[in-house]
Every structure is written in C-alpha cells, then in structure tokens.
C-alpha positions, 0 to 999 in steps of 0.5 A: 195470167188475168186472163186465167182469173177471169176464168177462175172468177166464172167457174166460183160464180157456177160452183156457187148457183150449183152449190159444189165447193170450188177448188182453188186458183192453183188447182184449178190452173193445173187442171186446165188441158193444153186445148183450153190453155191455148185457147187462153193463151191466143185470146190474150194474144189477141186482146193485146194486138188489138190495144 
C-alpha cells in the first residue's frame, strides 16, 4: 500500500503547482485502472526480491 502513497503524494505535489483540489487517498485508489494498479503492484513485487 506504500507504494500507492507514494502515488498519491505526487499527485498533491501537481494538484498543487496546478492549483486543482485533490481528491482524497480513497478516491484517488479507486480511480486507479487495472494497467496502473498492476503496474504498482510488479514494482513493488520487484522492489521486494531485490531487498
């Protein structure tokens, strides 16, 4: 899930230099596709074999 955070934390950083209002974490999870939350989910697989 911290993977997801980390994310999230980039999409306030442009929601801010943009000035749009961010949803919040839960929303914004949700509106993930499959592509991107498997794409999430191999990086983190990754980052574990590789610890």
């Amino acid at each position: 899930m911290s993977i997801y955070r980390e994310g999230y934390e980039i999409y306030l950083k442009k929601c801010e230099q943009f000035g749009l209002e961010p949803i919040n974490f839960h929303y914004y999870v949700i509106q993930l596709s499959q592509e991107q939350l498997n794409a999430y989910n191999e990086q983190a697989r990754n980052s574990k074999g590789s610890n």
